[in-house]
C-alpha positions as a Markdown table, in Angstrom:
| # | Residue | x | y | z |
|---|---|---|---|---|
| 1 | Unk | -3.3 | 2.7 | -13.3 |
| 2 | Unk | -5.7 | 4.8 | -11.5 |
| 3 | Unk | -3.6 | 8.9 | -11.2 |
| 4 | Unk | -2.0 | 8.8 | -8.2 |
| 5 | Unk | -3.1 | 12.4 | -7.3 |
| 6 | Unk | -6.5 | 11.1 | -7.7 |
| 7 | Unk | -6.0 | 8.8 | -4.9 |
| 8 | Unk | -4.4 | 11.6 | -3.1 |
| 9 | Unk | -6.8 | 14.0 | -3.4 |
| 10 | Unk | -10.3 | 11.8 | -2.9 |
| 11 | Unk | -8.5 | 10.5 | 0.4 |
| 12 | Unk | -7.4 | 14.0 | 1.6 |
| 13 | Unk | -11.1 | 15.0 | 1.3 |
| 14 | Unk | -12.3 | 12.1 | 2.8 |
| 15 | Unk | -9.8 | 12.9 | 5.8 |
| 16 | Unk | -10.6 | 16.4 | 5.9 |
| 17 | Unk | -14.7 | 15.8 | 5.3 |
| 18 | Unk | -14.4 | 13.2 | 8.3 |
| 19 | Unk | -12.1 | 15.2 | 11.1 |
| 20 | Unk | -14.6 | 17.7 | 12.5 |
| 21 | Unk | -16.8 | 14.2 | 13.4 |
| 22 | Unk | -13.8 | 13.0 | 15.0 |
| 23 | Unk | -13.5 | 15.8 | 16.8 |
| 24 | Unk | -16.8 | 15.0 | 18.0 |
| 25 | Unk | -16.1 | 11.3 | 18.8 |
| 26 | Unk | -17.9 | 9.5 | 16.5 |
| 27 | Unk | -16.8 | 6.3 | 15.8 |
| 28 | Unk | -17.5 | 5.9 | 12.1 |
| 29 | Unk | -15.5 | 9.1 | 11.2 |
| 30 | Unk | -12.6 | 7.9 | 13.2 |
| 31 | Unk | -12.7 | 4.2 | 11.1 |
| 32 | Unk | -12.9 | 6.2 | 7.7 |
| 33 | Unk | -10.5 | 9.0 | 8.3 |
| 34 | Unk | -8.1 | 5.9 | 9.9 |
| 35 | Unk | -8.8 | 4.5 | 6.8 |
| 36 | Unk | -8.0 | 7.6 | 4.6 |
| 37 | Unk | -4.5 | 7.8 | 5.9 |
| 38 | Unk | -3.7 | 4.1 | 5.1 |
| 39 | Unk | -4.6 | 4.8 | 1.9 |
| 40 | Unk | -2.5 | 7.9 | 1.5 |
| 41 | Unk | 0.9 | 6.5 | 3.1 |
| 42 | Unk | 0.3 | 3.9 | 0.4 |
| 43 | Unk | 0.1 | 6.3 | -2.8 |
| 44 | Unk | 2.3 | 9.1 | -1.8 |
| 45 | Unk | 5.8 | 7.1 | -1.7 |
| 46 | Unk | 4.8 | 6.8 | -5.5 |
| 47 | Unk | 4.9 | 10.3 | -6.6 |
| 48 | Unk | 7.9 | 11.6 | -8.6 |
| 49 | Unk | 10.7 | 13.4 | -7.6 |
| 50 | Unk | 10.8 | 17.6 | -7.9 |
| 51 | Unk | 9.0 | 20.4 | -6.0 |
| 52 | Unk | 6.1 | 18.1 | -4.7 |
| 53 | Unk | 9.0 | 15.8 | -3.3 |
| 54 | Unk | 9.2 | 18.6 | -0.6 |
| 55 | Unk | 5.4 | 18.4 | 0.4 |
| 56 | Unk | 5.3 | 15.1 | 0.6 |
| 57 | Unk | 8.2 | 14.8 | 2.9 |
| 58 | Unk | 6.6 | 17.1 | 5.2 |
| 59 | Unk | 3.2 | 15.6 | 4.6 |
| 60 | Unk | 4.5 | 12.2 | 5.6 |
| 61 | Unk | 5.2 | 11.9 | 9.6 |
| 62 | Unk | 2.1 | 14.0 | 9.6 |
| 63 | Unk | -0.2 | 11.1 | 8.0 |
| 64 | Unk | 1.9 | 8.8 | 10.5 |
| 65 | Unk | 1.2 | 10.0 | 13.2 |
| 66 | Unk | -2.3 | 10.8 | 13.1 |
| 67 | Unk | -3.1 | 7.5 | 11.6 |
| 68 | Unk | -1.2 | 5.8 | 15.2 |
| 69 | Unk | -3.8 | 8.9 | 17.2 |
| 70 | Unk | -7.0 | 7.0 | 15.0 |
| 71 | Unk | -5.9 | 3.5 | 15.2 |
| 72 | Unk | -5.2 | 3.9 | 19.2 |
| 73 | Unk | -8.8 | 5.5 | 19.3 |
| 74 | Unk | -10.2 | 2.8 | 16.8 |
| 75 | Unk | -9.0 | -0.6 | 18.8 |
| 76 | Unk | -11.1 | 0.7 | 21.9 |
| 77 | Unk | -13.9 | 1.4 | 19.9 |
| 78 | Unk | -13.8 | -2.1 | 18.1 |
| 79 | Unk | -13.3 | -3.9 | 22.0 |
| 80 | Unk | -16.0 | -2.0 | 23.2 |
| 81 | Unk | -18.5 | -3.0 | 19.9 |
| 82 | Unk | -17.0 | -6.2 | 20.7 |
| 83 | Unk | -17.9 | -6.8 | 24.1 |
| 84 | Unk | -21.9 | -5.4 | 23.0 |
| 85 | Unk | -22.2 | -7.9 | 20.5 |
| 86 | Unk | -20.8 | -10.9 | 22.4 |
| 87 | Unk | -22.9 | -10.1 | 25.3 |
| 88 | Unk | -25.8 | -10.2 | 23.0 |
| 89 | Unk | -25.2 | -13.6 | 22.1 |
| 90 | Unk | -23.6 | -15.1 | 25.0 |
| 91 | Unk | -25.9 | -13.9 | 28.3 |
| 92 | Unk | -23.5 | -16.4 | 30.7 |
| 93 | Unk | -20.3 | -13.6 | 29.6 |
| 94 | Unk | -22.8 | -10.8 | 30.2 |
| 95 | Unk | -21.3 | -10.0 | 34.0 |
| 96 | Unk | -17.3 | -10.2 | 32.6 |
| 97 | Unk | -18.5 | -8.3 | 29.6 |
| 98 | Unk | -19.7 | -5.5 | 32.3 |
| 99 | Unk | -16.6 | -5.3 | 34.0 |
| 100 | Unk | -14.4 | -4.8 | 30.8 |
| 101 | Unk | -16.7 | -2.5 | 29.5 |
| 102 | Unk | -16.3 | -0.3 | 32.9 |
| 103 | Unk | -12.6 | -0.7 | 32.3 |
| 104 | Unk | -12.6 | 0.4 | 28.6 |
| 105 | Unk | -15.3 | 3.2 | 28.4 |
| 106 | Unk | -12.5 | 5.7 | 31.0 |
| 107 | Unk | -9.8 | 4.3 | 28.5 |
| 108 | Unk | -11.7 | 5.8 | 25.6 |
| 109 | Unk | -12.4 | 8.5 | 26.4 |
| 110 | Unk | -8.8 | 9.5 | 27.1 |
| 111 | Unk | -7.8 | 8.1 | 23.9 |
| 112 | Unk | -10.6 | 10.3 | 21.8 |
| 113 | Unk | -9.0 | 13.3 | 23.9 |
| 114 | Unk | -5.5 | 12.6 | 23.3 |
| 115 | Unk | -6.6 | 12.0 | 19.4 |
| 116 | Unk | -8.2 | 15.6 | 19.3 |
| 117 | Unk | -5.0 | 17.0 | 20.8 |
| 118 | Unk | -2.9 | 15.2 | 18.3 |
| 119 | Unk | -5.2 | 16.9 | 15.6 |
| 120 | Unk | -4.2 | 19.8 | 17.5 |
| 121 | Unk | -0.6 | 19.8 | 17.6 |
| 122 | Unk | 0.1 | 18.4 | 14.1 |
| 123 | Unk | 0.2 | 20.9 | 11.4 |
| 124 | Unk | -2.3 | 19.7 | 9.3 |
| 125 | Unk | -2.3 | 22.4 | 6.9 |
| 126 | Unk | 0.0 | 21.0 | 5.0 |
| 127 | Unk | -1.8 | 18.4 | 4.2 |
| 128 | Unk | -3.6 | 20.9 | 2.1 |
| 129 | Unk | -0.6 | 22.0 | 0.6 |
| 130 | Unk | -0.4 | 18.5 | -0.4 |
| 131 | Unk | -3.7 | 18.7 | -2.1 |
| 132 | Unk | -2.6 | 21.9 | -3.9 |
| 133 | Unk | 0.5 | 20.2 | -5.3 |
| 134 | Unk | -1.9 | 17.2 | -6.6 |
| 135 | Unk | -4.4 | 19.6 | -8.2 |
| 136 | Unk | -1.5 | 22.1 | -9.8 |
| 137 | Unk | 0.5 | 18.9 | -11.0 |
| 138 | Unk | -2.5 | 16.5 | -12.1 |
| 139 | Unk | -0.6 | 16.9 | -15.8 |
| 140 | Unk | 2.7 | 17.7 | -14.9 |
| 141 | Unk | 5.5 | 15.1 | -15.3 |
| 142 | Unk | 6.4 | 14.2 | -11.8 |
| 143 | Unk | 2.6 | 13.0 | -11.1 |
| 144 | Unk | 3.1 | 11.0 | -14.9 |
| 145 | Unk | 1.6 | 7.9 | -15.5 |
| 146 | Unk | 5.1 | 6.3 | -16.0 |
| 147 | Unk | 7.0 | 6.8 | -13.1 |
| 148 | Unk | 4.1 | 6.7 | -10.6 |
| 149 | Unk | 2.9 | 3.1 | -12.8 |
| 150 | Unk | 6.9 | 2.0 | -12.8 |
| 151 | Unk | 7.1 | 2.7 | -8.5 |
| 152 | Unk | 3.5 | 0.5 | -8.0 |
| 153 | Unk | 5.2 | -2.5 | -9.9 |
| 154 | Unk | 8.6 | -2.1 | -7.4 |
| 155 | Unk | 6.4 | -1.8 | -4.5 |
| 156 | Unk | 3.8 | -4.3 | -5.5 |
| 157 | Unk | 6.6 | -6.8 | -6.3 |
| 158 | Unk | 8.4 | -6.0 | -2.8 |
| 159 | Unk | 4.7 | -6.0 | -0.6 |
| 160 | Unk | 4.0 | -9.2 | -2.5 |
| 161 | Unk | 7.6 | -11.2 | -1.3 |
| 162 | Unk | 6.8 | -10.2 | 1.8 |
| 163 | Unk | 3.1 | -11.2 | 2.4 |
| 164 | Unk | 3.9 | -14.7 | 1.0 |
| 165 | Unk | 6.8 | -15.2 | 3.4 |
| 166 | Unk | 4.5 | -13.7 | 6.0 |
| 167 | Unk | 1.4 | -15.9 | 5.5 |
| 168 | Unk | 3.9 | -19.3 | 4.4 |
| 169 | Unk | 5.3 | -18.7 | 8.2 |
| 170 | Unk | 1.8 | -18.0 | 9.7 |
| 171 | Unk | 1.1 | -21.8 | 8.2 |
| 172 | Unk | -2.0 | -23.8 | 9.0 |
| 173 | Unk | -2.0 | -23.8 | 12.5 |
| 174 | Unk | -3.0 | -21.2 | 14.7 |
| 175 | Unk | -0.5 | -18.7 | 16.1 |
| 176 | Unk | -1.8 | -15.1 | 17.1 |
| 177 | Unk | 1.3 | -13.1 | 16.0 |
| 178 | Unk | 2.0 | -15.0 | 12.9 |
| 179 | Unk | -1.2 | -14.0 | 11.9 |
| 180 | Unk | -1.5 | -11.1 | 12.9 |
| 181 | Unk | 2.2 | -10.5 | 11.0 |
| 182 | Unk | 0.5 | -12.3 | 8.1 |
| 183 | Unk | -2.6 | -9.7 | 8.4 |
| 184 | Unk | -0.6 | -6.4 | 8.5 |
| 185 | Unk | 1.3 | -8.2 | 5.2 |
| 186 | Unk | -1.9 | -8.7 | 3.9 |
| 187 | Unk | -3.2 | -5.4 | 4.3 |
| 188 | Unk | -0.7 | -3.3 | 2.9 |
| 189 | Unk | -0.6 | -5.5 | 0.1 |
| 190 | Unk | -3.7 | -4.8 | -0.4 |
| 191 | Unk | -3.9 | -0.9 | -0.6 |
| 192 | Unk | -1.2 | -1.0 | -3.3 |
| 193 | Unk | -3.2 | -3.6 | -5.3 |
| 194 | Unk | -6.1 | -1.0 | -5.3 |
| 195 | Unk | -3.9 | 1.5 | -7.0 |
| 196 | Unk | -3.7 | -1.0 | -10.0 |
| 197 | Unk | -5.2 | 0.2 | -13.1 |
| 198 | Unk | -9.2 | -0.9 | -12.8 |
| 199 | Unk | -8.7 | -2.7 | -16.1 |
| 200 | Unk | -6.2 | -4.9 | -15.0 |
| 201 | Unk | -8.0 | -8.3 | -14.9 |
| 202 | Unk | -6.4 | -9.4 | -11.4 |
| 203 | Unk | -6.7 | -6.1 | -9.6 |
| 204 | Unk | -10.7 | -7.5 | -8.6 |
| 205 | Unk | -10.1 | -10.6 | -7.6 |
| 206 | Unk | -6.9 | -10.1 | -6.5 |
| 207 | Unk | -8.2 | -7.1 | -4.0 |
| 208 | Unk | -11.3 | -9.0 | -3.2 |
| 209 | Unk | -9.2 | -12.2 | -2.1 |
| 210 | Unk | -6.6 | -9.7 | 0.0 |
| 211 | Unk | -9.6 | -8.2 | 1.4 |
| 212 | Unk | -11.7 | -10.8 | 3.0 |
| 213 | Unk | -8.3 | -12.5 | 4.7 |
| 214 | Unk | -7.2 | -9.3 | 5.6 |
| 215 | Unk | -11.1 | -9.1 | 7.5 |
| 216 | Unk | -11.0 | -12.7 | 9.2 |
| 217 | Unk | -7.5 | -12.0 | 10.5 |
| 218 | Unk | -8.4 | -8.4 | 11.7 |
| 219 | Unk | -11.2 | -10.1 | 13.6 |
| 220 | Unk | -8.8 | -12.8 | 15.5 |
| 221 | Unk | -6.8 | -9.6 | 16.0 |
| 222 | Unk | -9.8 | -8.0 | 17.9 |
| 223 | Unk | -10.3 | -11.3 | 19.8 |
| 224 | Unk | -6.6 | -11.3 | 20.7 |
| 225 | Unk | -6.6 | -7.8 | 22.2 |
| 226 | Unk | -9.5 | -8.4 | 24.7 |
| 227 | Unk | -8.5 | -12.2 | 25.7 |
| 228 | Unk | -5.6 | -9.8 | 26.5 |
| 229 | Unk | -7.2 | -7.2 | 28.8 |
| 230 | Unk | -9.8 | -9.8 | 30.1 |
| 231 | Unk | -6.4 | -11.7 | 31.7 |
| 232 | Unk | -5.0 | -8.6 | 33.0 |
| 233 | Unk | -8.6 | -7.7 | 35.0 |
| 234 | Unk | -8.5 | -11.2 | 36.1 |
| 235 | Unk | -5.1 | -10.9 | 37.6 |
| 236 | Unk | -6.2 | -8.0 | 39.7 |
| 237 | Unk | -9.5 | -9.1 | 40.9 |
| 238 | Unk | -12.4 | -12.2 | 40.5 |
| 239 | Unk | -14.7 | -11.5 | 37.5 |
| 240 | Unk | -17.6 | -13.5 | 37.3 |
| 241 | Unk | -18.2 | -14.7 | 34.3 |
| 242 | Unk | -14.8 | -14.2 | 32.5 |
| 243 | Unk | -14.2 | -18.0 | 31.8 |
| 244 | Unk | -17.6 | -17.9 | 30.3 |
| 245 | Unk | -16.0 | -15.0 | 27.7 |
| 246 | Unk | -12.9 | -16.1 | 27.6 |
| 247 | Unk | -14.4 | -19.6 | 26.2 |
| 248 | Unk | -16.4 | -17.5 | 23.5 |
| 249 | Unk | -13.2 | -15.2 | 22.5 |
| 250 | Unk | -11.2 | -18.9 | 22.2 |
| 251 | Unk | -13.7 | -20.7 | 19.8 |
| 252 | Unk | -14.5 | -17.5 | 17.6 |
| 253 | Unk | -10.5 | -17.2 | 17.4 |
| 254 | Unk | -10.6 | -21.1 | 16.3 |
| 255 | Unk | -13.2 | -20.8 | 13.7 |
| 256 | Unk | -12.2 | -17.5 | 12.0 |
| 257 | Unk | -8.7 | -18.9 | 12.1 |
| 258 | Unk | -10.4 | -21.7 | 9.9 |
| 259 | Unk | -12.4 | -19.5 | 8.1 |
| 260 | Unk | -8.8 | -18.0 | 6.7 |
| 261 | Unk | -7.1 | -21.4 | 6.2 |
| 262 | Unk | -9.9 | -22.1 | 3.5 |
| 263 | Unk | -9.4 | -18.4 | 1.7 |
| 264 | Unk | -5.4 | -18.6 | 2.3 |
| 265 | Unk | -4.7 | -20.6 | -1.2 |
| 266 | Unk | -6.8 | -17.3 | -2.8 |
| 267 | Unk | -4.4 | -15.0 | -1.3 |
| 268 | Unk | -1.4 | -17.2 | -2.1 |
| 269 | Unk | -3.3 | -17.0 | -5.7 |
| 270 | Unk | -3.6 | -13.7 | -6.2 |
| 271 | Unk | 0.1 | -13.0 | -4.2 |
| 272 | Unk | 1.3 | -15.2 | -7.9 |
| 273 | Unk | -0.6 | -13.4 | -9.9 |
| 274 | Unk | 0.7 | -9.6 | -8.4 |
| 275 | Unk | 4.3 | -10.9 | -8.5 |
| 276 | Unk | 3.6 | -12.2 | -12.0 |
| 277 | Unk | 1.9 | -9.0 | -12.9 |
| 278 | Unk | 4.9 | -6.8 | -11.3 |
| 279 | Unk | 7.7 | -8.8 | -12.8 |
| 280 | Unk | 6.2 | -8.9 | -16.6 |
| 281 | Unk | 5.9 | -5.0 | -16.4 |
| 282 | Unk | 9.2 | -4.1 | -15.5 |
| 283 | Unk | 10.8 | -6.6 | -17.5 |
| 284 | Unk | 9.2 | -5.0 | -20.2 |
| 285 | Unk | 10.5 | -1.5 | -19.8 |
| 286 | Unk | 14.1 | -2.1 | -21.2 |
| 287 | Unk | 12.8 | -3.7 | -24.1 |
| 288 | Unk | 11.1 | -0.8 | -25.3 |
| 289 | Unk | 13.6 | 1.2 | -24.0 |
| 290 | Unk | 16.1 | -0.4 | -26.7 |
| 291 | Unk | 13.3 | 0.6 | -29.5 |
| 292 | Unk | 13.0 | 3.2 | -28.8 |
| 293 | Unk | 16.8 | 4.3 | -28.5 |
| 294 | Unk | 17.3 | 2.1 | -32.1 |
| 295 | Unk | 14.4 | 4.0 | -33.9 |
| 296 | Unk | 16.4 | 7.0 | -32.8 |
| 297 | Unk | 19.8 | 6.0 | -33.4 |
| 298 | Unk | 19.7 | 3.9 | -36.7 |
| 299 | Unk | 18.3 | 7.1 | -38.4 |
| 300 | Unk | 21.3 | 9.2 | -37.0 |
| 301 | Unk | 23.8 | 6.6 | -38.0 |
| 302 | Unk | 22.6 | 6.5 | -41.8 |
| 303 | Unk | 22.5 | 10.5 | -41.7 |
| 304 | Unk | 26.3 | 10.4 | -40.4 |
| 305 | Unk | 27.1 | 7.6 | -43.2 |
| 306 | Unk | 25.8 | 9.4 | -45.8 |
| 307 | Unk | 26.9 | 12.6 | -44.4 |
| 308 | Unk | 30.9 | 11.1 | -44.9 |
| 309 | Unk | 29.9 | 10.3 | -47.9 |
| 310 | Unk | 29.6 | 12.8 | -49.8 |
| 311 | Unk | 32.8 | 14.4 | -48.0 |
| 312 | Unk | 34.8 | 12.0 | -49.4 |
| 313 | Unk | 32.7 | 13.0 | -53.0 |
| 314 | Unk | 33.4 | 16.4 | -52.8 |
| 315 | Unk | 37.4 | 15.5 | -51.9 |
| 316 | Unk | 37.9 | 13.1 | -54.2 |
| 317 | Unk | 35.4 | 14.0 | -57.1 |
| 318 | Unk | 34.1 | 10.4 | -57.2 |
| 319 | Unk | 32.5 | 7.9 | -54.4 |
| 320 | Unk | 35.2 | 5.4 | -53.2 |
| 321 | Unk | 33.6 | 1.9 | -53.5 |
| 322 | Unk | 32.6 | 0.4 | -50.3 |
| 323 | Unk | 34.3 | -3.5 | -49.5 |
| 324 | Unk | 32.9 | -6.1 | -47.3 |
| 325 | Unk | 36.5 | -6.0 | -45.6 |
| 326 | Unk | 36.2 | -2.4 | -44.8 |
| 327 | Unk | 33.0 | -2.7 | -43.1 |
| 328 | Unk | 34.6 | -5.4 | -41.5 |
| 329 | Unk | 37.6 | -3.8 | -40.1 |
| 330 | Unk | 36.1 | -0.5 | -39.8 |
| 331 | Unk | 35.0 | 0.7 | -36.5 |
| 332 | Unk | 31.7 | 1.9 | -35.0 |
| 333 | Unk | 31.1 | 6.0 | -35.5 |
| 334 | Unk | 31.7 | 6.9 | -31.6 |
| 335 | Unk | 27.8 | 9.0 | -31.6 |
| 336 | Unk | 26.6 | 5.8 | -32.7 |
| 337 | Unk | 28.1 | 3.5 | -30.5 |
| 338 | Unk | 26.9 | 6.1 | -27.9 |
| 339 | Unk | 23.7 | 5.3 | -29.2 |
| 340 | Unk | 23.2 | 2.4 | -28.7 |
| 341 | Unk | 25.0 | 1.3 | -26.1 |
| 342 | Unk | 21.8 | 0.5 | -24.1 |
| 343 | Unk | 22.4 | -1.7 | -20.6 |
């Protein structure tokens, strides 16, 4: 499995490389750094307990609630790239496209400012203490490969029960908040899935499958949102055009709904093939936990044996012969019944 502070510290300088352009509005850095904290919610509930446990408490409510700042910011950027590229293709939804556009550009901008304020209040700095604490503890034991590979298998195992149910309810026929349950599913899924080990066989197609669902649903999602606003203009005044967009919105929503039907046996694939993965790991960890307490114990029992022994040697002068009825009857030495008494 890829080192969890490597996640952790590639996505905090991602973050911190792509703030200062969201401070200046630009769109890409606020998809990338929205990006960066989905990623990081997703690998820092998988870091051991002791003094980083601290930082990443405090770290945590921070990451939330600048990823909810971007991802307000984000959904009027994507209604507004929206409404340019249906206009370009669709010149009878030109005038409604206008009037949404005029409605979303004020909206925008008060979201970019409250965003920059949010950067503002939040006390980012400690999401370099958080970097610190990856870099000081890349070989310690509470960033180990164990215990950060043993938490992805629970939380791979849970994240995949829950996108099957999600995308098994969402079924074959088209209902926006199934899917859109079914995407969010999908998606976090998916950003566990990358923290897989890159040799793992299914982590590729497995993320690849995750992916493009999670990308056709996103895009019905985006649909969704401005059918949404384009009925609440249209309650408060006439728009011209707005049937014309609101038939466009409807059959794009149709066909990448269809579009996901044909990739949803992949995910339901690859949802197998994590659960599979997840369950075979961790069933395995007991087992090799009983070797390795038996190559420790059996040693320590024939050392305590031998050990009584020769007590009874140098008591009695010579070795009193050993019956199948006394092992029989005997009872277990209590250190080695300690031993081995493995659950």
């Amino acid at each position: 499995m890829a080192k969890v502070n490597g996640v952790i510290l590639s996505n905090l300088d991602a973050l911190h490389s792509r703030l200062p352009q969201v401070r200046d509005g630009d769109r890409d850095a606020i998809h990338d750094a929205r990006v960066a904290t989905r990623r990081l919610r997703a690998a820092i509930p998988l870091v051991g307990v002791g003094a980083t446990t601290a930082v990443v408490e405090q770290a945590t409510p921070v990451l939330r609630a600048l990823g909810r700042a971007l991802g307000r910011a984000r959904e009027e950027d994507e209604a507004l790239r929206l409404i340019d590229e249906i206009e370009r293709r669709s010149p009878g939804a030109a005038p409604a496209a206008a009037t949404l556009r005029a409605r979303l550009l004020p909206r925008q901008l008060r979201l970019r400012r409250r965003l920059i304020k949010t950067i503002e209040s939040l006390d980012v700095e400690v999401l370099d203490r958080l970097a610190d604490a990856a870099r000081r503890s890349g070989v310690s034991r509470m960033w180990a490969a164990d215990p950060a590979r043993s938490a992805l298998r629970g939380a791979v195992g849970r994240r995949t029960e829950i996108a099957e149910r999600k995308v098994h309810h969402a079924g074959g026929v088209y209902f926006p908040n199934r899917a859109h349950r079914a995407r969010i599913a999908i998606k976090k899924l998916r950003y566990l899935a990358e923290l897989m080990d890159r040799n793992e066989r299914l982590r590729k197609p497995a993320v690849r499958a995750l992916r493009n669902a999670q990308g056709a649903l996103g895009s019905i999602h985006d649909r969704e949102m401005l059918l949404g606003r384009l009925s609440r203009v249209m309650e408060e005044e006439e728009v011209q055009g707005a049937r014309e967009l609101a038939r466009v919105l409807e059959a794009e929503c149709r066909a990448l709904f269809e579009n996901y039907r044909a990739m949803r046996p992949a995910v339901l694939s690859a949802c197998a093939d994590l659960a599979a993965w997840a369950r075979r790991s961790i069933a395995s960890r007991p087992r090799h936990r009983f070797l390795a307490v038996g190559a420790v114990a059996l040693p320590s029992a024939a050392m305590l044996l031998a050990s009584r022994a020769r007590r009874g040697v140098e008591r009695n002068g010579a070795p009193h012969p050993i019956r199948r009825s006394d092992v029989r009857n005997s009872r277990p030495i209590p250190e080695v019944r300690h031993a081995l008494d493995v659950r």
